[in-house]
C-alpha positions as CSV (number, residue, x, y, z in Angstrom):
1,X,165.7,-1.6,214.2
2,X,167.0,-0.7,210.8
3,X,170.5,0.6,212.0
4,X,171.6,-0.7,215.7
5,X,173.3,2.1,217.8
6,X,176.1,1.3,220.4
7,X,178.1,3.6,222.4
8,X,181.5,2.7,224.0
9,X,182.7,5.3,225.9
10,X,183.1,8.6,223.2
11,X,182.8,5.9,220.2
12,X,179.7,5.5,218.9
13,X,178.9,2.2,216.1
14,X,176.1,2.8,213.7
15,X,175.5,-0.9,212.2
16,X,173.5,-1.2,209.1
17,X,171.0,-4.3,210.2
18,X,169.1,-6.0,207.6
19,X,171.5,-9.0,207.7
20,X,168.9,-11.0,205.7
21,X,168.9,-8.5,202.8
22,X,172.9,-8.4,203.2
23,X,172.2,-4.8,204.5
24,X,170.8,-3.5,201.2
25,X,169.5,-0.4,201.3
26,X,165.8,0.2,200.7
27,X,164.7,4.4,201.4
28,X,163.7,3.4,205.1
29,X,167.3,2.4,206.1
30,X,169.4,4.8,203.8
31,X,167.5,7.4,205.6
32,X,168.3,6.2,208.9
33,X,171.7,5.4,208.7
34,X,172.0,9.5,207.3
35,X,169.9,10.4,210.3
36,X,172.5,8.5,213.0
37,X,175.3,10.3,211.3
38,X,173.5,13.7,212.0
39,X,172.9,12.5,215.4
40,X,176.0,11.4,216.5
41,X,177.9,14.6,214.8
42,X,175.9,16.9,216.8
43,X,176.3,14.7,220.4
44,X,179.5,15.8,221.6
45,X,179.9,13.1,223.8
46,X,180.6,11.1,220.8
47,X,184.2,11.8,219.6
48,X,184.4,9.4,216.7
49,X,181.9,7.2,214.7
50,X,182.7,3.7,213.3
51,X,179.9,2.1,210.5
52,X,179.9,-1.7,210.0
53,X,176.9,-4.4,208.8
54,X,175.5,-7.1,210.9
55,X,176.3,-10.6,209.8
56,X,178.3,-11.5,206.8
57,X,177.5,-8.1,204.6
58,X,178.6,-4.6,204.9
59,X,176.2,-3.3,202.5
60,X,175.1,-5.0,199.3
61,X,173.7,-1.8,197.7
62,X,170.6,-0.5,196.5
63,X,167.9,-3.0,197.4
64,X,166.5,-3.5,193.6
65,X,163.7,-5.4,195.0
66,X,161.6,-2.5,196.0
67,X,161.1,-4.2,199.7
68,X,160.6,-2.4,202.9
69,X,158.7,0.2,203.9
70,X,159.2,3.9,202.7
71,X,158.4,6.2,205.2
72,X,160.9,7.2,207.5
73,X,161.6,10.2,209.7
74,X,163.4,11.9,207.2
75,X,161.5,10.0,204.4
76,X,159.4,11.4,200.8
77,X,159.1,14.9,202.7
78,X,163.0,14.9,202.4
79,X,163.5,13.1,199.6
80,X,161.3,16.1,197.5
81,X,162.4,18.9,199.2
82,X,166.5,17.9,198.6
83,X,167.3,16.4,195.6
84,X,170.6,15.5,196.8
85,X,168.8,12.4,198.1
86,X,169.8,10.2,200.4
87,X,172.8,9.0,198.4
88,X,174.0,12.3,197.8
89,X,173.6,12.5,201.8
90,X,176.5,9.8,202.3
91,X,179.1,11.8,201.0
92,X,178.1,15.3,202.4
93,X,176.9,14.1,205.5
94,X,180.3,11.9,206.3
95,X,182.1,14.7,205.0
96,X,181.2,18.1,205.1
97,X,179.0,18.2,207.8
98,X,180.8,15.8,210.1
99,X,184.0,17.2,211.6
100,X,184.6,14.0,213.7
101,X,186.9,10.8,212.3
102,X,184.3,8.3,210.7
103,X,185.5,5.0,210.3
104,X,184.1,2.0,207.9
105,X,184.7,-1.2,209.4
106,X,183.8,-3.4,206.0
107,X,182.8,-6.7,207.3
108,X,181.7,-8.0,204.2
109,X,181.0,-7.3,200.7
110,X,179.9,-3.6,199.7
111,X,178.9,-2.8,196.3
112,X,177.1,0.3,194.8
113,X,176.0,2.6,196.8
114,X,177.1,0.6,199.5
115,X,180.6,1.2,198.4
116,X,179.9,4.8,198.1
117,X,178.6,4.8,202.1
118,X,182.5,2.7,203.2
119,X,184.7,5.3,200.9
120,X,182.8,8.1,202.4
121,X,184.4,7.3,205.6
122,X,187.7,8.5,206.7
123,X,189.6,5.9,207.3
124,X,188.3,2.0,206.7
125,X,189.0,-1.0,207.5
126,X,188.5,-3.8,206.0
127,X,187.8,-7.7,206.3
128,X,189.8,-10.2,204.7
129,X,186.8,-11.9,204.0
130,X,185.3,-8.7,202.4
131,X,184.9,-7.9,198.6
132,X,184.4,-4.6,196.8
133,X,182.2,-4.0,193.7
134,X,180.8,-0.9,192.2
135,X,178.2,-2.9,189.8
136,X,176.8,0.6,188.3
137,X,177.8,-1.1,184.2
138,X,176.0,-4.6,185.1
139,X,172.6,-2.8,185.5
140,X,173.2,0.1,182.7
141,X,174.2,2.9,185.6
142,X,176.6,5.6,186.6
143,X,178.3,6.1,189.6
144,X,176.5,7.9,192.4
145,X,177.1,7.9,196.2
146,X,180.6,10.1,196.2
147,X,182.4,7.3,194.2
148,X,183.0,9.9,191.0
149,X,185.3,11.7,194.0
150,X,186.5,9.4,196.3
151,X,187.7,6.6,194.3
152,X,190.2,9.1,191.7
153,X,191.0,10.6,195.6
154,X,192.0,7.6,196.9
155,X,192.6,5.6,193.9
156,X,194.1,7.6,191.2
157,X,192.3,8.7,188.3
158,X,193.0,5.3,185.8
159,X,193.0,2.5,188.2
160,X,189.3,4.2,189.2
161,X,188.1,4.9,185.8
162,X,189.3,0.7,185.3
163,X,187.6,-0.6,188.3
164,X,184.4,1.2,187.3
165,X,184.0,0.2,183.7
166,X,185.4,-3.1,184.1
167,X,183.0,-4.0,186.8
168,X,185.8,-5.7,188.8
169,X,185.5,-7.4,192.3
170,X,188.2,-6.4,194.1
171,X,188.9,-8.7,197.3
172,X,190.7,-7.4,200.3
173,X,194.4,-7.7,199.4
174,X,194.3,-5.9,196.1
175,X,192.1,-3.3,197.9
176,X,194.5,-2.2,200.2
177,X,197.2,-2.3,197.3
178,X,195.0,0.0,195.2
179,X,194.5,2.5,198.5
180,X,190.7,1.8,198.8
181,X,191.4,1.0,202.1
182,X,194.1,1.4,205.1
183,X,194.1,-2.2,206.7
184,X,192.9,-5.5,206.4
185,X,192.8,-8.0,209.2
186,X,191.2,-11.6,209.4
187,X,187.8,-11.9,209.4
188,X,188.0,-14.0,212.3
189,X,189.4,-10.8,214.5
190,X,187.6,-7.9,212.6
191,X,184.8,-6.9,215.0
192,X,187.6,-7.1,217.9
193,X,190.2,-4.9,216.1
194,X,187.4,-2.5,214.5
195,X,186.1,-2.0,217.9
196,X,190.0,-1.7,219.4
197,X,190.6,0.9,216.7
198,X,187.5,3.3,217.1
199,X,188.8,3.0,221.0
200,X,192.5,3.8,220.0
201,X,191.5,7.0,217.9
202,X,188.8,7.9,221.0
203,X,191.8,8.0,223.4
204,X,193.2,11.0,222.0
205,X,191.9,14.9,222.2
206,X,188.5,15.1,220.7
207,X,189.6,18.6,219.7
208,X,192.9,17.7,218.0
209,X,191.1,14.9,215.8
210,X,188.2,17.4,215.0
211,X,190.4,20.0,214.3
212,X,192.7,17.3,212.3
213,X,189.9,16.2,210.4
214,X,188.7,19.8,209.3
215,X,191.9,20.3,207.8
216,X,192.8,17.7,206.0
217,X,189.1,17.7,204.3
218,X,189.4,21.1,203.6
219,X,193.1,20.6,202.0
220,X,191.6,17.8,199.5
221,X,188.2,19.2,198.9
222,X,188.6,21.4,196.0
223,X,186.0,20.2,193.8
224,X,182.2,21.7,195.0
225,X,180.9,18.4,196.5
226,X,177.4,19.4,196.3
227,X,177.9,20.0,192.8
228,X,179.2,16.8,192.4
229,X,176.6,14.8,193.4
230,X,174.0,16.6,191.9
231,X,175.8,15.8,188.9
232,X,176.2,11.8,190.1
233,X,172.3,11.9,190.6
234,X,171.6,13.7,187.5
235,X,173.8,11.1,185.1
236,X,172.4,7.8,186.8
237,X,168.9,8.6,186.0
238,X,170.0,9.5,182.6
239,X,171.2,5.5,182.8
240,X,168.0,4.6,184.0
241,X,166.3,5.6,181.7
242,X,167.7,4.4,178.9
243,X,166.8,1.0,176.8
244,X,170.5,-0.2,177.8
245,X,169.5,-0.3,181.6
246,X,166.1,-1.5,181.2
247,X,167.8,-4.7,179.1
């Protein structure tokens, strides 16, 4: 399987597993790992949702080698009748239509759109093992995936606007510095103290952390996020469609 599902108690773990791609993301596993959010935010036995990658990688981004097969349950059909896309579908799906705490547990290196998927999460944590990367001015492209409005959010606006256009690899203790993250922990321990931490948040009322949630989104949401990512989509393949990114 694309994404592996486990369920501990109320905490459910929705594990990006392509470990010999470094969990890059080809159509058929974006689309899955949007459809497991949907599922598990309508299962009200699951009270909060943690996302990790199998083996050394969180999520290495867009797969650039075109590998994999296409067609998935949500698939083309989906991918014509939205254009928010699936990367668009991070963002939204994480946060607006997900009312339930969602934590990264970043295992590993994320860059890109991979990136976009961890800072779509609540709350993350992160290995110190990890590395972060946005990687959208190596290959002549914009930011998509949220990062246009979760990086200024969590960032600030310069120290995102640097990290972008300097293409910087930002390891974990600079990352928690900067506010890209909440915690680091040795890689070592991670899988134990991700797993402890979905558990501690899962002990308290699923209604006061719901609730909890929906206010504090709503309190920093003032930009339209649909809007936004329309406008991510509709700047990146702009980029790709230049000379610069085809160099």
């Amino acid at each position: 399987d694309l994404v592996a599902i486990e369920d501990r108690g109320h905490v459910r773990i929705i594990r990006l597993n392509r470990p010999d791609k470094k969990n890059a993301l080809n159509e058929a596993l974006a689309w899955r790992v949007v459809t497991a959010v949907e599922e598990a935010a309508r299962d009200d036995d699951v009270w909060v949702i943690g996302i990790t990658g199998t083996g050394d990688a969180f999520c290495a981004g867009l797969d650039l080698s075109g590998s994999g097969e296409r067609a998935t349950p949500h698939g083309p059909i989906s991918d014509r009748l939205d254009d928010i896309h699936w990367v668009g579908r991070f963002l939204l799906g994480l946060r607006d239509d997900c009312d339930k705490p969602v934590v990264a547990g970043i295992n590993g290196v994320a860059v890109g759109a991979g990136l976009g998927l961890a800072m779509a999460c609540d709350i993350k944590l992160m290995s110190d093992a990890a590395r972060l990367m946005a990687g959208y001015t190596r290959i002549g492209g914009s930011p998509d995936g949220g990062l246009t409005w979760t990086l200024p959010l969590a960032m600030g606006y310069e120290p995102a606007m640097r990290f972008m256009l300097e293409n910087r690899t930002v390891e974990a203790p600079e990352a928690l510095e900067l506010g890209m993250v909440g915690e680091i922990c040795p890689a070592a321990e991670f899988d134990d103290r991700f797993r402890a931490y979905l558990d501690q948040l899962a002990a308290w009322s699923p209604f006061s952390i719901r609730m909890t949630k929906r206010g504090m989104h709503r309190a920093v949401r003032a930009v339209d996020l649909e809007a936004q990512v329309r406008l991510e989509l509709g700047n990146i393949r702009r980029c790709f469609e230049t000379e610069d990114a085809k160099e």
